[in-house]
KEDRENPA-745786 format. One record per residue: residue in three letters; x, y, z of N, C-alpha, C, CB in turn. Coordinates in steps of 0.05 Angstrom, whole numbers, padded with zeros to 5 digits, always signed. Glycine has a CB too. Layout:
BEGIN
alaXYZXYZXYZXYZ
...
This chain:
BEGIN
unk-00065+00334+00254-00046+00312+00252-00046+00296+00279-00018+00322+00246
unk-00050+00313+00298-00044+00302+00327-00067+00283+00333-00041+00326+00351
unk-00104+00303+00329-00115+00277+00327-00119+00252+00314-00128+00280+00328
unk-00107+00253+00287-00116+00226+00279-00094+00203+00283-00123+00227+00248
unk-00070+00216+00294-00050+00197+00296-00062+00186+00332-00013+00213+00291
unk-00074+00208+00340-00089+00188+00367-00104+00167+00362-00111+00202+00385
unk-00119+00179+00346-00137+00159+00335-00134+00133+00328-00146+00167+00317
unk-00113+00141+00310-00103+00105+00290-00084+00093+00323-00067+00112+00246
unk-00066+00108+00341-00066+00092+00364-00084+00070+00377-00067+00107+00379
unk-00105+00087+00384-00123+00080+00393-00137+00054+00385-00132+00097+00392
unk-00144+00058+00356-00153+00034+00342-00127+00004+00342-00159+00047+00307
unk-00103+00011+00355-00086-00005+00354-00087-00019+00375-00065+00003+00350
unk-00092+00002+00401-00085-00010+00433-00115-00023+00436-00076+00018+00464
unk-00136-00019+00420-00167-00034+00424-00161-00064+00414-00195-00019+00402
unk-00149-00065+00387-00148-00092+00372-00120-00116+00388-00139-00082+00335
unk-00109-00100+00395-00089-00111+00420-00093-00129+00441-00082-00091+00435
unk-00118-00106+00452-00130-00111+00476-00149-00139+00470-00148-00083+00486
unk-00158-00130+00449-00184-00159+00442-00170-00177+00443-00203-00163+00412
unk-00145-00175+00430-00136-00201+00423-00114-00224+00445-00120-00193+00396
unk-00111-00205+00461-00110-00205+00488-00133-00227+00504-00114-00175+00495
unk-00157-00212+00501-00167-00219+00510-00186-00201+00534-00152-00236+00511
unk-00173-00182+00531-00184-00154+00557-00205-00145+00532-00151-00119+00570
unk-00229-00154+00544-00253-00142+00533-00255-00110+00544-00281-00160+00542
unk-00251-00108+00567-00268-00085+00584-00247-00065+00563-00265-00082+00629
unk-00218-00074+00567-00196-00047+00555-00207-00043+00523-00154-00057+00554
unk-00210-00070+00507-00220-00057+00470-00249-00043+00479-00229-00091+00439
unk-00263-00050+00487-00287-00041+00486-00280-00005+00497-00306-00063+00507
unk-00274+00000+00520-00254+00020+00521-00248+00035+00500-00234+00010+00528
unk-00226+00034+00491-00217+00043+00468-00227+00052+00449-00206+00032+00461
unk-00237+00027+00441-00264+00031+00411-00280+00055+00414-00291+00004+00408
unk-00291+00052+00429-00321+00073+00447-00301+00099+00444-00334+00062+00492
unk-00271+00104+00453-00263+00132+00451-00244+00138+00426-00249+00140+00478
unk-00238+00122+00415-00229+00127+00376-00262+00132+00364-00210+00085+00355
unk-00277+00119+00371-00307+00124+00359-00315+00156+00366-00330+00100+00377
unk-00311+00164+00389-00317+00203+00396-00300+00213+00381-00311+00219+00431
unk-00271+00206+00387-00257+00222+00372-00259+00221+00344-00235+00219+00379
unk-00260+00202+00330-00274+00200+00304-00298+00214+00288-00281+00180+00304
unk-00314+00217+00305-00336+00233+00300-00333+00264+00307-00357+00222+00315
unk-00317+00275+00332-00305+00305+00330-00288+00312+00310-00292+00312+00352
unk-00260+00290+00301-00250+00293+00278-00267+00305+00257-00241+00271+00271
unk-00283+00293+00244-00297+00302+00218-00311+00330+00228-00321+00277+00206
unk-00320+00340+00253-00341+00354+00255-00325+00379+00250-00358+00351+00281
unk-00305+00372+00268-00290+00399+00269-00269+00402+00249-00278+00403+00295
unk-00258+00384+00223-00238+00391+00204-00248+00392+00175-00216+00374+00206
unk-00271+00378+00171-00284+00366+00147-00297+00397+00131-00312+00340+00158
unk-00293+00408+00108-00304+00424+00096-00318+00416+00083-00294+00437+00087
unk-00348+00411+00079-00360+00399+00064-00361+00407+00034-00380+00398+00074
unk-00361+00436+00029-00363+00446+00011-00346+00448-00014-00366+00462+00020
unk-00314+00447+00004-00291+00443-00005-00289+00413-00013-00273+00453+00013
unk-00298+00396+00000-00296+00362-00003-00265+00359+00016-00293+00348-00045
unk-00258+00370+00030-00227+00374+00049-00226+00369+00070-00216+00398+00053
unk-00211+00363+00084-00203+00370+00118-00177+00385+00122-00200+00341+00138
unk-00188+00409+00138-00176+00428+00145-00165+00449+00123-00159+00417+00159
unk-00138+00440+00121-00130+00459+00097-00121+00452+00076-00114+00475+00100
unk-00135+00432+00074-00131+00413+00047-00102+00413+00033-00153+00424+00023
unk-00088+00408+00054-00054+00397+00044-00054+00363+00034-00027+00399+00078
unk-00042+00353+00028-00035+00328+00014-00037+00309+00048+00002+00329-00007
unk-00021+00327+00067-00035+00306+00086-00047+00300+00097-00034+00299+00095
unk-00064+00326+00101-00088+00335+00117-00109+00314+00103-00095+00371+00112
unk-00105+00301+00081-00124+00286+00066-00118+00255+00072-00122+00294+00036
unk-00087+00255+00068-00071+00221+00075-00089+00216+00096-00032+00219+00089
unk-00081+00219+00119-00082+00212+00142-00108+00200+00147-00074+00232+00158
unk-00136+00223+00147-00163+00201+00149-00163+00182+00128-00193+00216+00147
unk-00145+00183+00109-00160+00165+00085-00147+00145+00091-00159+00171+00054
unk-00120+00145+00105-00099+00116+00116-00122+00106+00144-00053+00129+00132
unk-00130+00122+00156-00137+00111+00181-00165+00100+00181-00134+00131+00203
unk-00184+00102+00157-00212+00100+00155-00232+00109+00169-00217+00081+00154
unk-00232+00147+00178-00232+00171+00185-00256+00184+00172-00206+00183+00179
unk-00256+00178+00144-00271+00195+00126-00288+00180+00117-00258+00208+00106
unk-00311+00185+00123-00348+00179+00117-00344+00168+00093-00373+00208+00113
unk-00359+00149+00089-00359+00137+00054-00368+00154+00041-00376+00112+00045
unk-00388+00172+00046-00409+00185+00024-00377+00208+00015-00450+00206+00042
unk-00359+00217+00040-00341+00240+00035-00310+00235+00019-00335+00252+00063
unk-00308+00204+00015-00290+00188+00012-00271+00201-00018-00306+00158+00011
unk-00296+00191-00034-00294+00207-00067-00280+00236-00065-00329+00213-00081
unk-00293+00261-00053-00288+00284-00047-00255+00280-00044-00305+00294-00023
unk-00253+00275-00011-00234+00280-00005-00204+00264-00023-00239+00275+00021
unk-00210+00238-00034-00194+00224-00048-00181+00246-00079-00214+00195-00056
unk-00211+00248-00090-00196+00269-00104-00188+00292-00108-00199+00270-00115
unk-00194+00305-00079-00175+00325-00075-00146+00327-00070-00182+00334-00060
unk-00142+00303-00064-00105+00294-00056-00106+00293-00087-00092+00257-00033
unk-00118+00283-00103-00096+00266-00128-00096+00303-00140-00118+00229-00159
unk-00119+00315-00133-00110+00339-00146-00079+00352-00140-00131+00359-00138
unk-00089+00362-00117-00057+00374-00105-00035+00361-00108-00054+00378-00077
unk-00030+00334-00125-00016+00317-00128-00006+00333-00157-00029+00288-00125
unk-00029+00313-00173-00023+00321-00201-00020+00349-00217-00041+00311-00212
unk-00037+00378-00196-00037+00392-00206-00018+00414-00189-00060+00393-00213
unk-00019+00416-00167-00010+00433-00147+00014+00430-00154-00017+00428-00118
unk+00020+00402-00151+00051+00395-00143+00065+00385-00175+00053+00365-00115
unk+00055+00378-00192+00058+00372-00208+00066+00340-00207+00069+00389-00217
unk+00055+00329-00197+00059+00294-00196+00089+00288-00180+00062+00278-00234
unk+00082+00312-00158+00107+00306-00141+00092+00301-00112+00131+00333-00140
unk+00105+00292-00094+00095+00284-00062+00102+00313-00050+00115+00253-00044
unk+00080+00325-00026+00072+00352-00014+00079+00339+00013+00039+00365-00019
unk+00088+00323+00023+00088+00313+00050+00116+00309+00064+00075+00287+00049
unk+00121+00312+00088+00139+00308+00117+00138+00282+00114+00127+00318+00149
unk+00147+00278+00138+00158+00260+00153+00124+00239+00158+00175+00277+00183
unk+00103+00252+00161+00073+00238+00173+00068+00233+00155+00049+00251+00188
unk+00053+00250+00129+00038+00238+00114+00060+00224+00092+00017+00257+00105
unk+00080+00233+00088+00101+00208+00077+00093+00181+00076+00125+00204+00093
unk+00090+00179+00102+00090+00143+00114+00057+00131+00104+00093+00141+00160
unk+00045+00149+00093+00016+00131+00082+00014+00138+00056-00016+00138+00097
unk+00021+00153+00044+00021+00175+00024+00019+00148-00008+00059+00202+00030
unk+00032+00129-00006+00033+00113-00026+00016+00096-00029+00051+00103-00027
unk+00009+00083+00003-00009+00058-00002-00035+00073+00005-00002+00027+00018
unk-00044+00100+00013-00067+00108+00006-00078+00112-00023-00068+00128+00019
unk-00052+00118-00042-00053+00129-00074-00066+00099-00078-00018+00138-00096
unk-00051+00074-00077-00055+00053-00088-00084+00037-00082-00032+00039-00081
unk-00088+00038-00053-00104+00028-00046-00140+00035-00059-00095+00034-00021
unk-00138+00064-00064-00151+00078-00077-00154+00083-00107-00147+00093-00067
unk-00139+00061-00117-00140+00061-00141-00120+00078-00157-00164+00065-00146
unk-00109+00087-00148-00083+00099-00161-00059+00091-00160-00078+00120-00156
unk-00041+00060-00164-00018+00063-00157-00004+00073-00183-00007+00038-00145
unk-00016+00078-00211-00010+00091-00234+00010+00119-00225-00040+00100-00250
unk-00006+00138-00197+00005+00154-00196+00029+00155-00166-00016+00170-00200
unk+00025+00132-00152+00041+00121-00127+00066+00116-00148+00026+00090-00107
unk+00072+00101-00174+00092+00094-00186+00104+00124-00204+00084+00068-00202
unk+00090+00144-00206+00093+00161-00224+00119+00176-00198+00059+00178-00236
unk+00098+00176-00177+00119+00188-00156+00134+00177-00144+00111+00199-00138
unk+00140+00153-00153+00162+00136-00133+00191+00143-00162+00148+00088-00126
unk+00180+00147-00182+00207+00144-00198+00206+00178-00208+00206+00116-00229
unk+00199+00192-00200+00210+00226-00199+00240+00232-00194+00194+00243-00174
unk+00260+00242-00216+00274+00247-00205+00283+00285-00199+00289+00228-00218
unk+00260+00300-00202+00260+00326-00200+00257+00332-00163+00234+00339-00221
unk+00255+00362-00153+00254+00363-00130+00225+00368-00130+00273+00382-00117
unk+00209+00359-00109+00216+00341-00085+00217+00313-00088+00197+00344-00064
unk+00231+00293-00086+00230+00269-00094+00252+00254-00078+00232+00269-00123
unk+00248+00219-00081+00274+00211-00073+00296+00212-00091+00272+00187-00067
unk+00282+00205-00115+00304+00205-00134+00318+00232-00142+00295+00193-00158
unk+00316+00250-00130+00321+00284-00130+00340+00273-00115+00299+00312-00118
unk+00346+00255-00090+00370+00256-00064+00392+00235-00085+00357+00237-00023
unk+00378+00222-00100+00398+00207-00113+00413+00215-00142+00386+00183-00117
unk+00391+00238-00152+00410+00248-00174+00432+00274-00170+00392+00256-00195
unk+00431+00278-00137+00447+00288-00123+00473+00282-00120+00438+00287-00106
unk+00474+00255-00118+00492+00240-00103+00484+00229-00080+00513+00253-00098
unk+00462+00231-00070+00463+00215-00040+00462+00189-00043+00440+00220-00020
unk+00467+00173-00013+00468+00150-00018+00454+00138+00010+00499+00142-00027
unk+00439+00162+00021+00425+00156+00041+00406+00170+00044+00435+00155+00059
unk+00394+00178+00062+00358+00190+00065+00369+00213+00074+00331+00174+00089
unk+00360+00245+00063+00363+00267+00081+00335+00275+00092+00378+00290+00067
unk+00344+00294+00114+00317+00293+00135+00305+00313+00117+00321+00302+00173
unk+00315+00337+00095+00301+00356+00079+00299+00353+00057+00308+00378+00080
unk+00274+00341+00029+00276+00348+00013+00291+00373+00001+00260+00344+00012
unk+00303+00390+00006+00327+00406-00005+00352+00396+00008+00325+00436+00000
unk+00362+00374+00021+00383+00376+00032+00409+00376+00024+00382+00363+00045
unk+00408+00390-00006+00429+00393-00025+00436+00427-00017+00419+00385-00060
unk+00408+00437-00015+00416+00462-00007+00410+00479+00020+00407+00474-00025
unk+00401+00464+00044+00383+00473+00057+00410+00482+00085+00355+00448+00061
unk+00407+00491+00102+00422+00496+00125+00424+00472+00136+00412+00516+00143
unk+00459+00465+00132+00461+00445+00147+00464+00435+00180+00475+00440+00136
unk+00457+00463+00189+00458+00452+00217+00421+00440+00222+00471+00482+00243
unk+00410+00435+00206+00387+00432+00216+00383+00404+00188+00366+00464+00219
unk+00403+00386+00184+00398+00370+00155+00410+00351+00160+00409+00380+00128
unk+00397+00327+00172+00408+00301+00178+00415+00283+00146+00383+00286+00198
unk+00441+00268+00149+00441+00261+00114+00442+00225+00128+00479+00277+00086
unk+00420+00223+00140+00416+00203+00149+00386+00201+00164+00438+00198+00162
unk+00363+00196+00152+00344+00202+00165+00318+00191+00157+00346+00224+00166
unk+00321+00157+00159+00305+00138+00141+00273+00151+00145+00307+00101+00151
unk+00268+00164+00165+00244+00174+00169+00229+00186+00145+00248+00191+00188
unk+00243+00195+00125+00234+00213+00102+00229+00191+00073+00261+00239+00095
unk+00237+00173+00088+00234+00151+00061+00201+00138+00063+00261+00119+00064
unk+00194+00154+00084+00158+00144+00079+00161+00122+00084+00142+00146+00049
unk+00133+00106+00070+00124+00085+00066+00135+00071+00030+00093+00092+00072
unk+00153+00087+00019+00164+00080-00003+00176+00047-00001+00186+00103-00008
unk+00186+00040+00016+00194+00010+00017+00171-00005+00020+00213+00003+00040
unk+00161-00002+00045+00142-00017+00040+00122-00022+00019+00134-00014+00055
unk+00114+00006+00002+00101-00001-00023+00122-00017-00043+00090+00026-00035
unk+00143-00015-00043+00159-00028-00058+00153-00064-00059+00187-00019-00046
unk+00155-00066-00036+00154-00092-00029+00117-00107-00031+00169-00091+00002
unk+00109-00093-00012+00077-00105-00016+00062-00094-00029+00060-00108+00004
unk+00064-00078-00053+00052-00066-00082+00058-00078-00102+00060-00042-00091
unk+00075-00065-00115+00097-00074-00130+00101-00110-00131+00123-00058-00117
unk+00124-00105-00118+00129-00138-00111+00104-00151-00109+00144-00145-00082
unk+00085-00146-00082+00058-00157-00090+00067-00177-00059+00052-00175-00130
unk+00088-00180-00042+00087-00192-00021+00078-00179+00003+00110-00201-00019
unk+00054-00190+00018+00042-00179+00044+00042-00202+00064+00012-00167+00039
unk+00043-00185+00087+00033-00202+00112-00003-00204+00110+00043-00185+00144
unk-00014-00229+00117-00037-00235+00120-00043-00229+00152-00040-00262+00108
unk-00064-00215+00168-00052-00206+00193-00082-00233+00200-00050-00164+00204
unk-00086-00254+00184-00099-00271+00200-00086-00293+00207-00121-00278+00191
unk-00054-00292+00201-00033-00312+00207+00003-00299+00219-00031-00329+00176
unk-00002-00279+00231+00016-00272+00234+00040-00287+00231+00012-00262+00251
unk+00068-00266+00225+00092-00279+00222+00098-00297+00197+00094-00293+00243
unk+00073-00285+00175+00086-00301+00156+00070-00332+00153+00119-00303+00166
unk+00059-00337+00175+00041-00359+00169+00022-00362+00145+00025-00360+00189
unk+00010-00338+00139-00006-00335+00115+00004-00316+00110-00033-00333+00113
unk+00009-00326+00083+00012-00294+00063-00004-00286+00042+00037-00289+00049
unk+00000-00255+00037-00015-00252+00009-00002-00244-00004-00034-00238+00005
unk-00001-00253-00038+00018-00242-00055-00003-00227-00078+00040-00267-00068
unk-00002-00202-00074-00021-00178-00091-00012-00171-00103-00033-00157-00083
unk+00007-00171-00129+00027-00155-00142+00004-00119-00159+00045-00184-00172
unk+00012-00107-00151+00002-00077-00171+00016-00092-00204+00025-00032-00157
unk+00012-00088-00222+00015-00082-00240+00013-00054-00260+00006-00097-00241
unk+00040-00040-00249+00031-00012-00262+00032-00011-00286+00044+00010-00256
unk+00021+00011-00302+00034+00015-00336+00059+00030-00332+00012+00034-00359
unk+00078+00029-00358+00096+00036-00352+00120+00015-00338+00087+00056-00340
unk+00110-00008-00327+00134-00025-00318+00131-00051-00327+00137-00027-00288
unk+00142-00068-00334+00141-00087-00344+00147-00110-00335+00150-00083-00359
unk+00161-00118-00310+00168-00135-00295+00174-00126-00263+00188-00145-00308
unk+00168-00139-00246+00179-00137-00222+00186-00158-00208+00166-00124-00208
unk+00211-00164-00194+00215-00189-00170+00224-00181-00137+00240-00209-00181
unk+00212-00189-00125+00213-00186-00093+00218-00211-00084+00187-00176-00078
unk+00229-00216-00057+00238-00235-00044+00234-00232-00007+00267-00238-00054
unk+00228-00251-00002+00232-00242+00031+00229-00271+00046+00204-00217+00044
unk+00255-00270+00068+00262-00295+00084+00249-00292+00107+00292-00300+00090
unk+00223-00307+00111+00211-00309+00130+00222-00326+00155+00191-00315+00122
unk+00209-00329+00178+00220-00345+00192+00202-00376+00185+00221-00331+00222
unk+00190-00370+00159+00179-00403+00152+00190-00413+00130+00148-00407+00146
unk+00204-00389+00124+00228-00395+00097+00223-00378+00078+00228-00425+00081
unk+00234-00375+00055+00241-00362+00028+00208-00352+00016+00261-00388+00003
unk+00195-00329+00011+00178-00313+00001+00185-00305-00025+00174-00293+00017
unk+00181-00316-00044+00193-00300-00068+00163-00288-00090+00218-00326-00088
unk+00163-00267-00099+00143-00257-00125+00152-00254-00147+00131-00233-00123
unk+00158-00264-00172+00159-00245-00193+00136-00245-00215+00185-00251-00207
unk+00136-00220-00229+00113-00225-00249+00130-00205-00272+00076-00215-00238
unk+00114-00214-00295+00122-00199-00330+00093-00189-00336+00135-00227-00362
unk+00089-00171-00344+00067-00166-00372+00074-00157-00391+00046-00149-00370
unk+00061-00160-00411+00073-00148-00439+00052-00162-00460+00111-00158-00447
unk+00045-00136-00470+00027-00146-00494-00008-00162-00484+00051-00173-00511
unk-00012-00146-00462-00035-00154-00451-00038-00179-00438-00052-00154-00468
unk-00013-00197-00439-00012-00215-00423+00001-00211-00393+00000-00232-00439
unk-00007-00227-00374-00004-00225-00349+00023-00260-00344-00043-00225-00333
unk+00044-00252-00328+00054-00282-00315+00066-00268-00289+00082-00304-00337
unk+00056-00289-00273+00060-00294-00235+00080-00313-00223+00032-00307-00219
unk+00104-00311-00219+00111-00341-00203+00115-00330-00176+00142-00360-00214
unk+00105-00348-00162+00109-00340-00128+00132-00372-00124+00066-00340-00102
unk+00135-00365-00098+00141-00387-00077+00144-00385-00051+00161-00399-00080
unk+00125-00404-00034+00105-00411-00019+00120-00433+00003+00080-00422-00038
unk+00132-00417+00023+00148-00436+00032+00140-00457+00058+00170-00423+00037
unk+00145-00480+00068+00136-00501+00069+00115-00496+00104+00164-00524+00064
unk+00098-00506+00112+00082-00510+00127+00067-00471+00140+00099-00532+00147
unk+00065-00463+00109+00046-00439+00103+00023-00438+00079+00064-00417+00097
unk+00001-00415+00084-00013-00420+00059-00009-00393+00043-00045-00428+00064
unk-00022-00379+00019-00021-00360+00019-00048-00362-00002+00007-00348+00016
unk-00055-00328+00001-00078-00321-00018-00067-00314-00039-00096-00300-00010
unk-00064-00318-00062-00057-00309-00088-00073-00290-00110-00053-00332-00100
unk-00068-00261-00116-00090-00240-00123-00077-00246-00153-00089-00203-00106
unk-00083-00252-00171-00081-00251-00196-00095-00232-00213-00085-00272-00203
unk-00083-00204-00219-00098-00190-00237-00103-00192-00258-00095-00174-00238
unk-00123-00197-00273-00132-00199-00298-00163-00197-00300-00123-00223-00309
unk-00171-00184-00323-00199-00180-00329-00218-00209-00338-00198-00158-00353
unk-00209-00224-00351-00215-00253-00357-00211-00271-00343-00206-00261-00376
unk-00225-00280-00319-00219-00299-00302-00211-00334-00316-00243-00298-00283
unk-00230-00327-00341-00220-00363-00352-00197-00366-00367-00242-00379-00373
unk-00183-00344-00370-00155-00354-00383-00139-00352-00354-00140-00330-00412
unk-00140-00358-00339-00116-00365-00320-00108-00397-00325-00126-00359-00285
unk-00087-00392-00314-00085-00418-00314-00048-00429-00299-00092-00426-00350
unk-00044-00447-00288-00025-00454-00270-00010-00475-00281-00035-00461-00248
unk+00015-00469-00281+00044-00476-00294+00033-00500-00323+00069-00496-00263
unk+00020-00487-00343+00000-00481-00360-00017-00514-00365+00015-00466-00390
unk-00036-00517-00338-00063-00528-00338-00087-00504-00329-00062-00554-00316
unk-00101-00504-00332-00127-00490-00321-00116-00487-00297-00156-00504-00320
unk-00121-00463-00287-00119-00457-00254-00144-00476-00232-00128-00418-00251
unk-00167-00472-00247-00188-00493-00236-00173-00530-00231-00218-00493-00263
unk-00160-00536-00244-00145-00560-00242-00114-00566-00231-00145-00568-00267
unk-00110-00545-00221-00077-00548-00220-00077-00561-00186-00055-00510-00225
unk-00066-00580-00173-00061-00591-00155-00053-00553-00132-00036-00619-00164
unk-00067-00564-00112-00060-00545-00097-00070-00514-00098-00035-00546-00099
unk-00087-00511-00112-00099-00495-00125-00122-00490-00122-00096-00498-00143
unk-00132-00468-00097-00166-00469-00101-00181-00437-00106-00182-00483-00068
unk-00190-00437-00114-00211-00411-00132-00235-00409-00103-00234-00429-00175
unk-00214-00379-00089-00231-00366-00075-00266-00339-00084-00207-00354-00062
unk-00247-00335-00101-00269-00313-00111-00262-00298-00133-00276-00294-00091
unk-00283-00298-00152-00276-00277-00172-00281-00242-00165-00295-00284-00196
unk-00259-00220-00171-00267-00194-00173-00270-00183-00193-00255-00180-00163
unk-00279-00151-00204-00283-00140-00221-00253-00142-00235-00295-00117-00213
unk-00229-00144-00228-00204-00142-00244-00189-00160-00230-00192-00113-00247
unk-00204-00175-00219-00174-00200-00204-00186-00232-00199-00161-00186-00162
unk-00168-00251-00198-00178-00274-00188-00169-00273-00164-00173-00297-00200
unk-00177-00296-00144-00166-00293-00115-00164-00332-00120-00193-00274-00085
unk-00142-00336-00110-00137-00365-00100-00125-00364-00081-00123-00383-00114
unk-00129-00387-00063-00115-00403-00041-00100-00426-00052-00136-00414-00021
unk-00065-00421-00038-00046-00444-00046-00036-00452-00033-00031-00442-00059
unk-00027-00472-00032-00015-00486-00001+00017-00482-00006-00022-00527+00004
unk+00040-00495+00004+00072-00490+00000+00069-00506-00034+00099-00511+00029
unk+00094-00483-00038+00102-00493-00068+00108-00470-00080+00079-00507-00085
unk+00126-00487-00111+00117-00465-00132+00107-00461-00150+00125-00456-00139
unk+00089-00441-00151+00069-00432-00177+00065-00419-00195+00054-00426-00174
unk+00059-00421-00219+00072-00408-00242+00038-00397-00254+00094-00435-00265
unk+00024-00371-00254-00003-00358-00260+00007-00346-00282-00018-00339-00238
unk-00007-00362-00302-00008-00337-00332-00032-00341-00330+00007-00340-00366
unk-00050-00320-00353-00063-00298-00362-00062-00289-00393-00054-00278-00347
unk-00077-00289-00407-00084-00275-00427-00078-00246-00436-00104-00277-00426
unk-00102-00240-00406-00109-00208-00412-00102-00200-00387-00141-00199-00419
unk-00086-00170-00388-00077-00165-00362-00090-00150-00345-00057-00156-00363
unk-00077-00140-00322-00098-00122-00313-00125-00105-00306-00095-00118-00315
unk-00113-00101-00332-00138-00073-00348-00147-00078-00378-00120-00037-00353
């Protein structure tokens, strides 16, 4: 745990530094997240197992949040977490306070937020919703903190809430910072579309103004409205398998003022939009 949280440091105070402008300090840095990177794997990586170390839920998070683990080992180790997930734990979260905090947007990022949403709405133990079918009405520092010794049981202790908000917000919701415009200058709006949910809306007051997402599916159809507030741009991820049924506050997406067609993916469109608001339906959803 200790090295990779050096590590992902490290990779922080380099990109800092560049941007800064202190070549000698990124260059620095890079060069020693790069050793330590390469002793990481040597010395925790089981090849055999497809694991690092002792193949706990976080022992796996952590290189897979920090981009730690070899591509060829990627597969391995990925589905060894969803194992101990789905099977160990039974589609419950195995993690503290550390791997908490990546534990969701590694599921998602990796192609699972099916099971990032499976564990965000658990209400058995270990879970959040275990503190709320409790009665709590705040974060305890112990998944048992219904029953655990309370001299050691903070009933206040946002630390345990992970990265659960934030997936809330830039999953789900689908609102992100673009980090090639900081502050909200550019944004991206990526909404997950899980099964199992049917609508979601997020909001957030930037200091360039009002961020809003909502989207519906139902019945294989996909709908997006964002809003795009004034002297910002944002990338718009529209998931759907059929790129030519999109279409914007219902003209063709290819024609809609303000509207430009960055790139097609295997399950998404990508546009660039300037301020405004925009209304993305879809045919076919997702998947």
């Amino acid at each position: 745990m200790s090295t990779a949280i050096f590590y992902h440091d490290l990779e922080l105070i380099a990109r800092s530094a560049r941007l800064l402008g202190k070549t000698g300090d990124a260059d620095h840095f890079e060069a020693l997240a790069s050793r330590i990177k390469i002793a990481f794997h040597r010395r925790f990586y089981n090849s055999n197992a497809g694991y690092y170390d002792n193949g706990t839920q976080t022992s796996c998070v952590l290189p897979l949040a920090f981009g730690m683990v070899p591509d060829e080992c990627k597969t391995n180790v990925f589905a060894h977490l969803v194992e101990k997930i789905t099977v160990e734990s039974d589609n419950h979260l195995g993690t503290g306070l550390i791997g908490g905090h990546y534990l969701m947007r590694v599921l998602s990022d990796n192609g699972r937020p099916d099971l990032a949403y499976t564990i965000a709405t658990q209400t058995t133990y270990p879970s959040w919703g275990y503190m709320i079918s409790k009665g709590a009405t705040t974060i305890w520092e112990l998944w048992n903190g219904d029953t655990a010794d309370s001299g050691m049981n903070s009933r206040n202790i946002v630390m345990l809430i992970g990265d659960l908000n934030i997936w809330l917000h830039e999953y789900l919701g689908g609102i992100r910072p673009d980090p090639e415009g900081p502050g909200f200058k550019k944004i991206i709006i990526k909404p997950e579309a899980v099964d199992g949910l049917s609508w979601a809306r997020d909001g957030f007051d930037s200091v360039h103004g009002h961020i809003s997402s909502e989207w519906h599916q139902d019945a294989g159809k996909f709908d997006l409205r964002v809003t795009i507030p004034a002297n910002t741009t944002a990338t718009v991820v529209v998931p759907t398998s059929d790129p030519k049924t999109v279409t914007e506050s219902d003209r063709p997406a290819s024609q809609s003022e303000g509207v430009t067609l960055l790139r097609s993916e295997p399950s998404a469109v990508v546009y660039q939009v300037g301020s405004g608001v925009y209304h993305f339906k879809t045919l076919t959803g997702p998947r």
